[in-house]
C-alpha positions as CSV (number, residue, x, y, z in Angstrom):
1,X,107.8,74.4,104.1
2,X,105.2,76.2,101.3
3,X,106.6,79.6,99.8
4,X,104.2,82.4,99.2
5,X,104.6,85.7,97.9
6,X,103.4,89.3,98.6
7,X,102.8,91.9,96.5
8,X,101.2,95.6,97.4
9,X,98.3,96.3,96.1
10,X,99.4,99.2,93.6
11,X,100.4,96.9,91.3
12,X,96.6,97.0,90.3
13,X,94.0,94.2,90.1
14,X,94.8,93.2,86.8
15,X,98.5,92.9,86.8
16,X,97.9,91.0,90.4
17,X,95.6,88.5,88.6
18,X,98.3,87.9,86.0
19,X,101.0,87.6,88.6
20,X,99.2,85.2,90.8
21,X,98.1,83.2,87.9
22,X,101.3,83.0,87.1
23,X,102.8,81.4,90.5
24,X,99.9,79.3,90.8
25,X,101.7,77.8,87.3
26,X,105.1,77.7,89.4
27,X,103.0,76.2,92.3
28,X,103.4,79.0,94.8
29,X,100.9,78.4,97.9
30,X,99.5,81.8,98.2
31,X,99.2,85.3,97.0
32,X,98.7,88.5,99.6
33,X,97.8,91.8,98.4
34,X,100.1,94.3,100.9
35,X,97.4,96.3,102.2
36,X,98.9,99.7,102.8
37,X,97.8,103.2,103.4
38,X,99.2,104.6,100.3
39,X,98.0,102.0,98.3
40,X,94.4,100.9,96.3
41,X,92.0,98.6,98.6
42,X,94.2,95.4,99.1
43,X,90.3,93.7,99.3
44,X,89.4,94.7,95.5
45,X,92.7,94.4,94.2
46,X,92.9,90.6,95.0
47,X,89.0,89.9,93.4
48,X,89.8,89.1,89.8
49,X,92.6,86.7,90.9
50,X,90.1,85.1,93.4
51,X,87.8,84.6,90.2
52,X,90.0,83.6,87.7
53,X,92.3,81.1,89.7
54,X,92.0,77.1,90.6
55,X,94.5,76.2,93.3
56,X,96.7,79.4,95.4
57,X,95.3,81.0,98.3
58,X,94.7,84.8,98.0
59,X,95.2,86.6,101.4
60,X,95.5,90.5,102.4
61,X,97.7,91.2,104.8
62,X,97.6,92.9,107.5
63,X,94.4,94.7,108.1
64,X,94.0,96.6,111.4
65,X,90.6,96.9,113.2
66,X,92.2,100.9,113.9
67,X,91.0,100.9,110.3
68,X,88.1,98.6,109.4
69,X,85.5,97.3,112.4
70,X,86.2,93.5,112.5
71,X,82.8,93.0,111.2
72,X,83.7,94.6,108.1
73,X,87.3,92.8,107.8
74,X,84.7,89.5,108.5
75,X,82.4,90.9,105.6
76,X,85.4,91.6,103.2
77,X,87.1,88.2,103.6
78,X,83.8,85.8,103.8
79,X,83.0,87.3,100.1
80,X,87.0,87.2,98.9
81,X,87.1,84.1,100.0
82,X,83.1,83.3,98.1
83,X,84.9,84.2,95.4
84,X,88.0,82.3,95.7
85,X,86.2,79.3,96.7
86,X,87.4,78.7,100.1
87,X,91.2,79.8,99.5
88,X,91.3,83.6,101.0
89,X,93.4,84.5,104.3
90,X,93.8,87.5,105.8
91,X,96.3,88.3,108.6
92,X,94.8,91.2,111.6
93,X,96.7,92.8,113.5
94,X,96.3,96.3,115.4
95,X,99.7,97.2,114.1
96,X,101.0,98.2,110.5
97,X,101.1,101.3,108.4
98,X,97.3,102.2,109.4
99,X,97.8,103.4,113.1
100,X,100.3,105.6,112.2
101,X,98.3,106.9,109.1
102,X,95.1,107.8,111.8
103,X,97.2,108.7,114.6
104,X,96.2,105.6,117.1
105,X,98.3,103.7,119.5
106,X,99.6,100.2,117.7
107,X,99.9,97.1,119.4
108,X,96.7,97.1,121.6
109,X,96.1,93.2,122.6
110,X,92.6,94.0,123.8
111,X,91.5,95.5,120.6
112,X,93.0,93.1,118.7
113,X,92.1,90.0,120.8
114,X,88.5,91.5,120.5
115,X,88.3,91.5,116.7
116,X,89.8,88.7,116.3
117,X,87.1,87.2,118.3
118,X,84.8,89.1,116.4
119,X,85.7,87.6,113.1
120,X,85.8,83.8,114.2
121,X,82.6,84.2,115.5
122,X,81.3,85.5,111.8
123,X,83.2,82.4,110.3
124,X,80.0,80.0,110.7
125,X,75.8,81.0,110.1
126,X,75.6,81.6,113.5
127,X,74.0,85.1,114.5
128,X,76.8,87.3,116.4
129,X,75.9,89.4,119.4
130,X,78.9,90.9,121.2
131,X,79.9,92.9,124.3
132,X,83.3,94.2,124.5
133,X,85.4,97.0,125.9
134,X,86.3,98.3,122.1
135,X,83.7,96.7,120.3
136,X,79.9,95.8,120.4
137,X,77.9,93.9,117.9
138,X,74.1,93.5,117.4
139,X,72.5,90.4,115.1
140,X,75.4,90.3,112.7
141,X,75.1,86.8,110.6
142,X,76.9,86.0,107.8
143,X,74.7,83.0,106.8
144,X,74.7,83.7,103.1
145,X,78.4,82.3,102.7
146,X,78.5,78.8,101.2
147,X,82.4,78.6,101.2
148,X,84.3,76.3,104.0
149,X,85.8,79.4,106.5
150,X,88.8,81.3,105.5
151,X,92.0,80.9,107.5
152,X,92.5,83.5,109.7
153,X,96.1,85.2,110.8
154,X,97.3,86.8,113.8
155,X,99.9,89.6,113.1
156,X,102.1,88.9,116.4
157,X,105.9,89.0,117.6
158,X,106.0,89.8,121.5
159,X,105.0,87.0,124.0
160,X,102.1,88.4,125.1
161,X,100.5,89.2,121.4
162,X,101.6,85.7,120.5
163,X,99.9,84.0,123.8
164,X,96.3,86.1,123.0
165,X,97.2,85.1,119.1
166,X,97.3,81.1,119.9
167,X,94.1,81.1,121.7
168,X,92.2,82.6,118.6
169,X,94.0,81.3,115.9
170,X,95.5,78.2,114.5
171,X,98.0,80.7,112.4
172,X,100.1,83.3,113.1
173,X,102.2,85.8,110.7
174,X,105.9,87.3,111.7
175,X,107.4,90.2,109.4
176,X,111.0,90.5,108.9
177,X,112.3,87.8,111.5
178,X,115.9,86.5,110.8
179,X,117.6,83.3,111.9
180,X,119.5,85.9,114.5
181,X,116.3,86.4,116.0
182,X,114.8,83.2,117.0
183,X,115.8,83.0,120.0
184,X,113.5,86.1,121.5
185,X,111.2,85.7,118.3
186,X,110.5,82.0,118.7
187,X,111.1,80.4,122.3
188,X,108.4,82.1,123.7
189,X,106.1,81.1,120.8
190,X,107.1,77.5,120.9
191,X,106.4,77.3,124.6
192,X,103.3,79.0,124.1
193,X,102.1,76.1,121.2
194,X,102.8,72.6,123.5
195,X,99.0,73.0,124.3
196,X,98.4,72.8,120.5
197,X,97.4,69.6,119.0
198,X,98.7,68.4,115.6
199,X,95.0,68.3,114.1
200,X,94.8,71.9,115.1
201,X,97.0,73.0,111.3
202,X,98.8,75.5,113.1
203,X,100.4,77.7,110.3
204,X,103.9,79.9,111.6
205,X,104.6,81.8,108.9
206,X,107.1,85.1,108.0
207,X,107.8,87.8,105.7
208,X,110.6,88.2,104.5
209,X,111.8,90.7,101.7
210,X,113.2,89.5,98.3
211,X,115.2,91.8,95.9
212,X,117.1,89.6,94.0
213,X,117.8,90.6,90.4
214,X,119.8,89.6,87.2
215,X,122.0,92.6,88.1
216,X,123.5,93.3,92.2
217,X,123.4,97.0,91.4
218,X,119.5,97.2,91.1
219,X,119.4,94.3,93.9
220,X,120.4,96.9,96.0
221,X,119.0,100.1,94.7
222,X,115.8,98.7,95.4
223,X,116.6,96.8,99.0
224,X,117.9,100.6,100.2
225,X,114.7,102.4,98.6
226,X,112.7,99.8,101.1
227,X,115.0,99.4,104.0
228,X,113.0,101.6,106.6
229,X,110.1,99.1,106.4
230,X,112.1,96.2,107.6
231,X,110.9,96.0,111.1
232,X,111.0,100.0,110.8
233,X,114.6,99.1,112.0
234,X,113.4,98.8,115.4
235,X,116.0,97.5,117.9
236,X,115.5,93.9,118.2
237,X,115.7,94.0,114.1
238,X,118.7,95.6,113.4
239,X,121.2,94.8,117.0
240,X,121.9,91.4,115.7
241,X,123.8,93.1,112.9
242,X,125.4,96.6,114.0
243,X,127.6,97.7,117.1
244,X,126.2,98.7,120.1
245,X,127.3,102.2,119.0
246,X,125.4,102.0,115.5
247,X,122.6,100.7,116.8
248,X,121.7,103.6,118.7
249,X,122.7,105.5,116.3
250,X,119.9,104.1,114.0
251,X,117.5,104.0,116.4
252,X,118.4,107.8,117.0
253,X,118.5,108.7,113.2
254,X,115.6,106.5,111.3
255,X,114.9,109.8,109.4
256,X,116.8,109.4,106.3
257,X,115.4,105.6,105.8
258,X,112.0,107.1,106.0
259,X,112.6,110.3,103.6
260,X,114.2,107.8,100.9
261,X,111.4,105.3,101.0
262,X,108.5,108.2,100.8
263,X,110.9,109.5,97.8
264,X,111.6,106.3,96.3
265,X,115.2,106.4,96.1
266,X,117.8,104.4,96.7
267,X,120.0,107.2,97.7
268,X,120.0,107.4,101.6
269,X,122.1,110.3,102.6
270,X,123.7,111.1,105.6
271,X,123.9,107.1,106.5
272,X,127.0,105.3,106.6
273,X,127.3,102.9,103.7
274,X,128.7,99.9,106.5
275,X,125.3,99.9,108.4
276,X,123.2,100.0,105.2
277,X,125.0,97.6,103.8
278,X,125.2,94.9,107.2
279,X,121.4,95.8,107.5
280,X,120.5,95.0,104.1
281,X,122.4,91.6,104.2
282,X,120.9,90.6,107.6
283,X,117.6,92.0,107.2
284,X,117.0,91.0,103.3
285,X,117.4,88.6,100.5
286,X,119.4,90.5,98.1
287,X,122.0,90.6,95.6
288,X,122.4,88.8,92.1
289,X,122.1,85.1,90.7
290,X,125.3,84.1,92.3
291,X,123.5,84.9,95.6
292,X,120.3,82.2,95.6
293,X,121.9,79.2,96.9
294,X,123.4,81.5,100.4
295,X,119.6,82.7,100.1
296,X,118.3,79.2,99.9
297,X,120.4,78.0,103.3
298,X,119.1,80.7,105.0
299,X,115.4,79.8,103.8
300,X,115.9,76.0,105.1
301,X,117.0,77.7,108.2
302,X,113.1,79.0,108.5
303,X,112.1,75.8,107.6
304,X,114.4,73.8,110.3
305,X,112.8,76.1,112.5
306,X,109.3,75.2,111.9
307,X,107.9,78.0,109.7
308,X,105.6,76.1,107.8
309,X,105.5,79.0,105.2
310,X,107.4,81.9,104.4
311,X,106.2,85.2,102.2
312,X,108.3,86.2,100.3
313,X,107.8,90.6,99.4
314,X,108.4,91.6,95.6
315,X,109.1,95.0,94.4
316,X,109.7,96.0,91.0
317,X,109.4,93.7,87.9
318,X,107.7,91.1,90.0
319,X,106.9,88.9,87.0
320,X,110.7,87.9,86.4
321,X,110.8,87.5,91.1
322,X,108.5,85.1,90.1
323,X,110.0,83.2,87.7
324,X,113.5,83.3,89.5
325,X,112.4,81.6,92.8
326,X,110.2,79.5,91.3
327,X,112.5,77.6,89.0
328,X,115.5,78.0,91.2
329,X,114.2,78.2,94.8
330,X,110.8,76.6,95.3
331,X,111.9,73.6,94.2
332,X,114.4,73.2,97.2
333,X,112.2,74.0,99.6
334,X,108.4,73.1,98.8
335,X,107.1,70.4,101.0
């Protein structure tokens, strides 16, 4: 199992071209610019990495066709991945921050299934014509590229998402999916991938948040400021690790997450401190140096599982996340 890391695109192109510089040093497998709402183009952002690096893959993730026509998600990665010379990804999905941002209905497999189809069609110098119930395209060819194709992602988690995602892609990207999950996360999905073939390169891969720091206190200032965002704390996410009673509670009260993460504070008021604190150990990797080998085991978990990659999200003072699971976690787990 290959790490990767994932960093939002505020951090600015130049600062991400110095962080993924350095964990290609470390010998990270990939880079993705967190393309959120609030944040500068996740596509331009990752450019000046894509130029000035040998080896990592660059990828943006996720990009929603709510947001950009497939053809233009095509456009956007062909040139990243001219640039990068062959090693951009990108993971689409009609889910994320976007459909809330623009007011449309997440999770539509049509649309997504469409786009998808869309974009592999654009991956070779064959002309596109398509005719589809959200999307129509007229003599679109993307001949000029030179680079071998990009890989493309599927953002999925529910069994039907996941069965559309399989028979488009050879890869497929989870978010915030713990060992307590697998079960309804991954039995389907396995079922779904005997028809695979092993020359097909399927790619399973899963974020996951890191907040690991030198010091627990900041470790979990920051894991609380970002909590919300951790499978929005939907049910399935946060059952395995509250009562019955606190889970709907939660689900009931996801108000005070939200205000703390738009005001970037740690400080969620109004929220018992025993669910924040069982949610931020079951949903996160967090805590101090002490905490990297528990970490660790729960990372080879992933990989026992099959994950053959798992992204790992920095916040703030990425450079020293960096250092810290490369010398002391990616060598325990890289392939």
């Amino acid at each position: 199992m290959y790490l990767d890391i994932a960093l939002e695109s505020k951090v600015g192109p130049n600062q991400f071209k110095e962080l993924g510089l350095l964990a290609e040093q470390y010998g990270f497998r990939a880079i993705w610019a967190q393309n959120y709402a609030r944040g500068p183009d996740a596509f331009m952002t990752a450019v000046p990495l894509a130029l000035a690096s040998k080896s990592i893959n660059i990828g943006v993730a996720v990009v929603c066709p709510h947001e950009m026509h497939p053809l233009k998600i095509a456009n956007s990665v062909l040139t990243l991945n001219e640039y990068a010379q062959g090693r951009a990804n990108v993971v689409v999905t009609s889910g994320g921050e976007w459909p809330g941002i623009i007011k449309k209905k997440s999770g539509e497999i049509t649309r997504t299934r469409e786009a998808l189809e869309i974009i592999n069609a654009s991956m070779g110098d064959a002309v596109v014509n398509y005719s589809g119930e959200k999307y129509n395209v007229q003599a679109f060819s993307t001949a000029w590229t030179k680079q071998l194709p990009p890989k493309i992602y599927a953002g999925a988690h529910r069994p039907k998402m996941m069965r559309m995602a399989t028979e488009q892609t050879n890869a497929i990207m989870l978010s915030d999916i713990q060992p307590p999950m697998f079960d309804w996360a991954l039995t389907e999905l396995k079922q779904i991938l005997t028809h695979k073939k092993p020359e097909d390169n399927f790619h399973l891969s899963n974020f996951v948040s890191w907040h690991v720091k030198e010091k627990g206190d900041v470790s979990l200032w920051e894991a609380r400021r970002e909590l919300i965002i951790r499978g929005w704390l939907a049910h399935d996410w946060i059952a395995p690790y509250l009562s019955p009673e606190d889970t709907e509670w939660v689900t009931a009260n996801t108000w005070p997450f939200l205000k703390a993460f738009r005001e970037r504070t740690g400080d969620i008021k109004g929220v018992p401190a025993h669910i924040i604190d069982a949610l931020i150990e079951g949903l996160t990797l967090s805590g101090d140096l002490n905490d990297i080998d528990r970490h660790i085991k729960r990372l080879q978990e992933f990989k026992a599982a099959g994950f053959s990659e798992i992204v790992l999200g920095l916040q703030d003072n990425p450079a020293d996340s960096i250092k810290m699971i490369g010398e002391h976690v990616l060598p325990k787990l890289i392939n």
